[in-house]
N, C-alpha and C positions, 0 to 999 in steps of 0.2 A: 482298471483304475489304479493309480500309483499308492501305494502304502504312505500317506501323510507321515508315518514316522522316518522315511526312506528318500524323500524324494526331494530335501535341501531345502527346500522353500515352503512349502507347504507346514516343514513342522521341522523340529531340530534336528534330524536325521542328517545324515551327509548325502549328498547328488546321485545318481546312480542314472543309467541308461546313458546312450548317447554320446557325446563328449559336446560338451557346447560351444556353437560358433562363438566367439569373444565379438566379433560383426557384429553379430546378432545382439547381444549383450548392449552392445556399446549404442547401436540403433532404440531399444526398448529405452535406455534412461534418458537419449534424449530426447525421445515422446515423453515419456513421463516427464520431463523435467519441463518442458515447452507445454504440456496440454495441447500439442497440435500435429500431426501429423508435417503438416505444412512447414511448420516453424520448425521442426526436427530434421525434414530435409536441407532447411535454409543454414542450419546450425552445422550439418556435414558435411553439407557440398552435391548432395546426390537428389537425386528425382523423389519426385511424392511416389509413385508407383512402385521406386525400390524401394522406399520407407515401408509401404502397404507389405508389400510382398515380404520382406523382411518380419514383419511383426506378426505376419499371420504364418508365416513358417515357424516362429518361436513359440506363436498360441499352439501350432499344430503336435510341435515336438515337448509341448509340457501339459496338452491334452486339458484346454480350460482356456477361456476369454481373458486375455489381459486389460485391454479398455473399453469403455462401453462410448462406443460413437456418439456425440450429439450434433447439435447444427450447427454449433460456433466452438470446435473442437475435441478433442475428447478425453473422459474423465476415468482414473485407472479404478480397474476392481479392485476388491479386496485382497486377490492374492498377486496384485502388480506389488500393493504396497508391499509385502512379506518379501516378493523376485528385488526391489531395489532398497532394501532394506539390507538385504546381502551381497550384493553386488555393488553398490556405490563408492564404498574405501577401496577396495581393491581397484577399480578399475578406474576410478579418480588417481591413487597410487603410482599406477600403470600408466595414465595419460601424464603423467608429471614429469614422468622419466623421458617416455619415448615421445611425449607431444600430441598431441589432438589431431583422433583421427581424420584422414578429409579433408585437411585446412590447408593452407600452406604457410609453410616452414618459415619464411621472411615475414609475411605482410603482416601487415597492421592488424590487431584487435578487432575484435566485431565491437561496435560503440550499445555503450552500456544503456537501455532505454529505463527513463526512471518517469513516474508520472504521481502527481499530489495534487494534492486541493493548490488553487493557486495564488492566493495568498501566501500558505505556508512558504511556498517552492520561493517566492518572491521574495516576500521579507525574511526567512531565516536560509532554505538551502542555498539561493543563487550566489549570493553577495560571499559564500565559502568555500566555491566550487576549483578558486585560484591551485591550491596543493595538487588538484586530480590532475585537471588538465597539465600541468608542466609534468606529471609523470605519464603522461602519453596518453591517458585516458580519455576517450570519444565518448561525448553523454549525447543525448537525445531525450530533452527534457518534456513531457505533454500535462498541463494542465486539466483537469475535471473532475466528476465526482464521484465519489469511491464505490458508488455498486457496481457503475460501468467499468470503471477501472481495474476493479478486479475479474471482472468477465472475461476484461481482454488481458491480462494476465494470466488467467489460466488460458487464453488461448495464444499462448505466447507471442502475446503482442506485445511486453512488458517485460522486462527483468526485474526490476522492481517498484512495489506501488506503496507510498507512505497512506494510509487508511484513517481514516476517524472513527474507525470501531474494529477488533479483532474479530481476524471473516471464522465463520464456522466449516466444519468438515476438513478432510485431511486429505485436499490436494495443494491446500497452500501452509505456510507456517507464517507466523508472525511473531516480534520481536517489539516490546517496549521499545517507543523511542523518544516519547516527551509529553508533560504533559501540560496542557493549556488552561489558565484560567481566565473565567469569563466574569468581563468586569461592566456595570450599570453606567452611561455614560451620558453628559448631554455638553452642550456650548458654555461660553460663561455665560453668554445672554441669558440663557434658560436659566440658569442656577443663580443670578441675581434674581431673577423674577420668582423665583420657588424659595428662597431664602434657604432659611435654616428649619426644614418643616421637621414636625414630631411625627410623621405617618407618610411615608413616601409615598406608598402604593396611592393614598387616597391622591395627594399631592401632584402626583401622575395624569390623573385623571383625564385633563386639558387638555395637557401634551401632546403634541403628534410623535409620534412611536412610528419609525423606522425600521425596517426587519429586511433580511434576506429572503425569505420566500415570504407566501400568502400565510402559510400554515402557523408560520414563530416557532420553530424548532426551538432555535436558542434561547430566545426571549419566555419561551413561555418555561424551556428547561429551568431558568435563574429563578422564574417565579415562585415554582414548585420547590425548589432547592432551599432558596433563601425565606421566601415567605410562607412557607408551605399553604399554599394557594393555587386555586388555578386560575391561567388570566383569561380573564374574556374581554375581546376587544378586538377589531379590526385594524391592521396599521392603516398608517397614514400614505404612508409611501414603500414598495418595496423596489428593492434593487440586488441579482441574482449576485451580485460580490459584493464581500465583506469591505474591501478597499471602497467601492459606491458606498455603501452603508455610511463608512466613515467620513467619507467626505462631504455628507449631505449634514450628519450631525455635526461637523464641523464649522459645516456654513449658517448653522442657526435653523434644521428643519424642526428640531426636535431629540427625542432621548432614544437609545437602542442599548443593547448586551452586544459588547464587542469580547474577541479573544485579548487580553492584556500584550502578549507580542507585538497585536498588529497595532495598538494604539497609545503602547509606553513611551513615544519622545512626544506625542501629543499633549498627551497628563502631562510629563515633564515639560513641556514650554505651554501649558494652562491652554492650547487651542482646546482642550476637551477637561471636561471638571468629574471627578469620582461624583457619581451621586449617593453611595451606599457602598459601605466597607463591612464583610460581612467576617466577622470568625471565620467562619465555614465556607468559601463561596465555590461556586459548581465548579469541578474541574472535569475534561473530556481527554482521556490515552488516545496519543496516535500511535498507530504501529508502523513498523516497515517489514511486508508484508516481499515472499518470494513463493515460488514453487519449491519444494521439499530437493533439497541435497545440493551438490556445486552446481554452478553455470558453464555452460562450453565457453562462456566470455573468463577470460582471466582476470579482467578487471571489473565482475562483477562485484567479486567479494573486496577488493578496493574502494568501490562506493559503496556499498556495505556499511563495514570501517568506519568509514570517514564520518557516514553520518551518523552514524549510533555513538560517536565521538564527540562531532560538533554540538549534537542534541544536547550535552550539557550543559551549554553555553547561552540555549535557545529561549 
């Protein structure tokens, strides 16, 4: 067994034994960085079986499993993270100068794959996407929702996934990128027929309540938040997008919790009436959410950027 204090990665010690393939090296971080064997071959240009054979010559010659195989990719040990904790600047450094191994030297960018709930992608990323693409950048945008999303992120199926909740454990990292307020909403019809009541909740009561799933994630979060209550109720109608949601409470079905994004020029041209302005009202962090260190994509860290930038604005 190697001396933890000796052995470069294991503990502060400097490298010793061997001289290390830089191949090898450069093969390990883009598994690590893909979560995929697969994706890591597609990232260098070379076969799965050289990836395999590659990554189990570097577990061989540093004596300890670097990832632990699953079904849908695979996720690094404990002392991958310590091997690309050290190796990442240097050999990101080195690929900057002489260029990415495996690729070729003219052609185009690998296109950058971004995926979010899809509302958000709709009403705040699409409509700012103009800057990327005139600077050459290829997106590949997929709609859906964030546990799957992040699945297939770590099996690099994704370069980046904006999240509505920061993922746990340490194969991915995430970055504040904006945060959403959720606001009580119904028609004017409704809100002439409810007036000006002194007890919303009870006020409610009649209404047909609109929601995104069966369960009321949102609705029943605002409840809790705002009225500190919990709601019991059945909706009336669900419909699996936020964009349906709104369009039903627009046409007179009834009241729902929208995010204020997707439904601020409605307030402002009165197709939608506040029902409750709260001091306090719920807010929910999205993140933008990657695999730990650079991308083989050069213009992943350019949509990066851009949206942790535009988010201000969001």
């Amino acid at each position: 067994m190697r001396d933890r204090n000796t052995n470069g990665f294991g503990g502060p010690g400097p490298i010793v034994g061997p001289p290390l393939d830089l191949n090898l090296l450069r093969t390990f971080l883009a598994v690590y960085r893909t979560g995929s064997f697969t994706a890591a071959a597609r990232l260098l240009g070379l076969s799965q079986p050289t990836v395999t054979t590659q990554i189990r010559a570097l577990e061989r010659q540093f004596g300890r499993e670097l990832f632990e195989r699953r079904a849908r990719g695979v996720t690094p040990a404990p002392y991958a993270d310590e091997l690309a904790a050290r190796i990442v600047e240097p050999l990101d450094s080195l690929a900057a100068v002489a260029g990415p191994a495996g690729g070729p030297e003219d052609g185009p960018a690998e296109p950058v794959h971004l995926a979010g709930p899809a509302e958000l992608l709709s009403r705040c990323v699409l409509p700012g996407l103009a800057p990327l693409i005139d600077k050459g950048v290829r997106l590949r945008i997929t709609p859906g929702l964030t546990e799957p999303l992040l699945d297939d992120l770590r099996a690099g199926r994704h370069d980046l996934v904006i999240a509505t909740f920061r993922p746990r454990g340490r194969t991915l990292t995430a970055a504040p990128l904006n945060d959403e307020e959720f606001v009580l909403v119904t028609s004017p019809s409704w809100a002439r027929r409810l007036g000006a009541p002194q007890h919303i909740v009870a006020a409610l009561h009649g209404v047909p309540l609109v929601a995104y799933a069966e369960d009321l994630p949102i609705v029943r979060r605002y409840w809790r938040h705002v009225f500190g209550r919990r709601l019991v109720r059945q909706p009336d109608l669900t419909v699996p997008d936020l964009n349906g949601v709104k369009a039903a409470v627009v046409g007179g079905t009834g009241f729902s919790v929208l995010p204020r994004y997707l439904c601020a020029e409605e307030l402002a041209s009165g197709a939608l009436v506040l029902l409750h302005d709260p001091d306090d009202p719920p807010i929910n962090t999205a993140f933008l959410v990657q695999r730990p260190g650079t991308s083989g994509s050069p213009h992943v860290a350019l949509v990066r950027d851009h949206l942790l930038q535009a988010a201000r604005d969001w």
